[in-house]
C-alpha positions as CSV (number, residue, x, y, z in Angstrom):
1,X,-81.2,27.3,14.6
2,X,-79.5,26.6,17.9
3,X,-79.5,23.1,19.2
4,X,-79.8,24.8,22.6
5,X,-83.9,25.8,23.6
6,X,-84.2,29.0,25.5
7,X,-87.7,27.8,26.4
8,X,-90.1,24.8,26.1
9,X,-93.5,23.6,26.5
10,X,-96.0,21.2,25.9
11,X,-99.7,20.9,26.2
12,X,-102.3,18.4,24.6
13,X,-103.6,18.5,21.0
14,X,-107.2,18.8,21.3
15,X,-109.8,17.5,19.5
16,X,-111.1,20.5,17.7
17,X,-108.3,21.3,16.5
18,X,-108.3,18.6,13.6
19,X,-109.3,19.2,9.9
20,X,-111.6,16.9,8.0
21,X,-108.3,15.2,7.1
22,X,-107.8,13.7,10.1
23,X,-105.0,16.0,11.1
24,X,-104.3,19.3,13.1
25,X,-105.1,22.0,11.0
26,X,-102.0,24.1,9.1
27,X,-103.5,27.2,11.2
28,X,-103.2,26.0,14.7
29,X,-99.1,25.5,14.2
30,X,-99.1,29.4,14.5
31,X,-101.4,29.4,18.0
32,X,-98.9,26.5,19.3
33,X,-96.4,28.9,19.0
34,X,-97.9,32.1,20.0
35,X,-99.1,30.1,23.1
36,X,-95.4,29.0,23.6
37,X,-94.0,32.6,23.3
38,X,-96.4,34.1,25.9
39,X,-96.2,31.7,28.3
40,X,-91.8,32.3,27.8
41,X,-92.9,36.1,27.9
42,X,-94.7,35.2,31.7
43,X,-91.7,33.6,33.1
44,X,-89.3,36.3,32.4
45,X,-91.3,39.1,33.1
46,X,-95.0,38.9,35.7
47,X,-96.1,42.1,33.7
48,X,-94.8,42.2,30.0
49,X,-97.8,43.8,28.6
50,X,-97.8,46.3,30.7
51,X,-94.4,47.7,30.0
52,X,-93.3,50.4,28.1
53,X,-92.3,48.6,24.8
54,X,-93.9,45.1,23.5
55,X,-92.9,42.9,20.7
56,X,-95.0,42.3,17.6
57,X,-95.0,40.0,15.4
58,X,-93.2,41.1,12.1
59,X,-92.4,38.1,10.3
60,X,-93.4,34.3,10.4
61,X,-92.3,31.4,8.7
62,X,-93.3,27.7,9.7
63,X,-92.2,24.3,7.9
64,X,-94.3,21.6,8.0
65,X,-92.1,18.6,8.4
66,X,-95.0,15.6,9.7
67,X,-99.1,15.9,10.1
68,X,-99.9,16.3,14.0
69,X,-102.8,13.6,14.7
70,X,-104.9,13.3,18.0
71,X,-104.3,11.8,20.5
72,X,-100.9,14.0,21.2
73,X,-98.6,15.8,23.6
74,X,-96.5,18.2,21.8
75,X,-93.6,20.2,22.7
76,X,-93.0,23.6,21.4
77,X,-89.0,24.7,21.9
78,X,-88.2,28.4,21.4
79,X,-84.4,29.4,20.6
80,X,-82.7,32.9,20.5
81,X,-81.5,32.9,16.4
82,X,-80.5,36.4,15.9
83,X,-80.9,39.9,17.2
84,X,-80.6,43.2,15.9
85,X,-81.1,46.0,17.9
86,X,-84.6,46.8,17.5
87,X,-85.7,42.5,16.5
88,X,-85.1,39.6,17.7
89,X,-85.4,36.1,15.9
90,X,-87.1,33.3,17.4
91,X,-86.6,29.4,16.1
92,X,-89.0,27.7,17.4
93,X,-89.7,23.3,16.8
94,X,-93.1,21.7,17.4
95,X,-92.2,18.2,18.6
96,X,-93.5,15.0,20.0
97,X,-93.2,15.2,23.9
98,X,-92.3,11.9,24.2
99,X,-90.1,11.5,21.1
100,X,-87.9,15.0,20.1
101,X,-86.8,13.3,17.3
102,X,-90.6,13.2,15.8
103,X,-90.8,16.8,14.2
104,X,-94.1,18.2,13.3
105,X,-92.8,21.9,12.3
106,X,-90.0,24.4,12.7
107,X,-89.3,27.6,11.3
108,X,-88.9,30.8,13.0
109,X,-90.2,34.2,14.3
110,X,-89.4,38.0,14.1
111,X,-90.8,40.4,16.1
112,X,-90.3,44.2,16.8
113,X,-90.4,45.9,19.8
114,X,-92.9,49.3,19.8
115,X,-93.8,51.6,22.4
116,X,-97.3,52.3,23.2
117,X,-97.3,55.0,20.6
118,X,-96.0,52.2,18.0
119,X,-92.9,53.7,17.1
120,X,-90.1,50.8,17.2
121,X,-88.0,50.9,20.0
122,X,-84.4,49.2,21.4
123,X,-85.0,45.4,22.4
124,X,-85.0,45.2,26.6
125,X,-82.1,43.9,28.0
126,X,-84.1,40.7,29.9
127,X,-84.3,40.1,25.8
128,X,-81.1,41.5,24.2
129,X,-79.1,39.4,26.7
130,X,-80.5,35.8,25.4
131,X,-78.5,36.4,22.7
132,X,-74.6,35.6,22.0
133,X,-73.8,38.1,19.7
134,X,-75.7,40.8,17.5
């Protein structure tokens, strides 16, 4: 993963999102991110969902490096991995907002661009050019 974030932000743990352990539940990693990438989605582009291709999600994988305990800020950093010409691959690292070094959880995302009738279709260029090389 690149060292380099295309994208950050952070927002408060809340409350409800602990377990009976004491901790953030395993499941709300995945809405940190998801939150993360839409908000990225809304700065590059007012109307994403209403063009005429959108990414799904094709692949996720997330690992859990330190529990996330309330009272927290985190940080969730998204960074352009690899594209092909139909997917892109997203790193993305939950941290500490006031500590990057303390990592809750990395890992990454792939996701296919569709058109409405959900046949895949070329990355847009506002995404293909995030990326170095193919």
């Amino acid at each position: 993963m690149s060292n380099t974030p295309i994208f950050s932000y952070s927002m408060d743990v809340r409350w409800r999102e602990m377990d009976a352990l004491g901790h953030v539940n395993n499941a709300q990693y995945l809405s940190y991110v998801e939150e993360t990438r839409v908000k990225w989605f809304n700065s590059m582009h007012d109307d994403w969902q209403a063009l005429q291709s959108a990414p799904i999600v094709a692949a996720i994988h997330v690992d859990f490096r330190k529990p996330i305990v309330w009272p927290e800020r985190i940080t969730v950093s998204l960074f352009a991995d690899k594209r092909g010409s139909k997917s892109a691959t997203l790193g993305h690292r939950i941290h500490a907002s006031d500590d990057s070094a303390t990592v809750y959880a990395e890992g990454y995302t792939v996701m296919v661009w569709v058109d409405r009738s959900g046949q895949t279709t070329a990355l847009p260029d506002y995404i293909s050019a995030l990326f170095a090389t193919p």
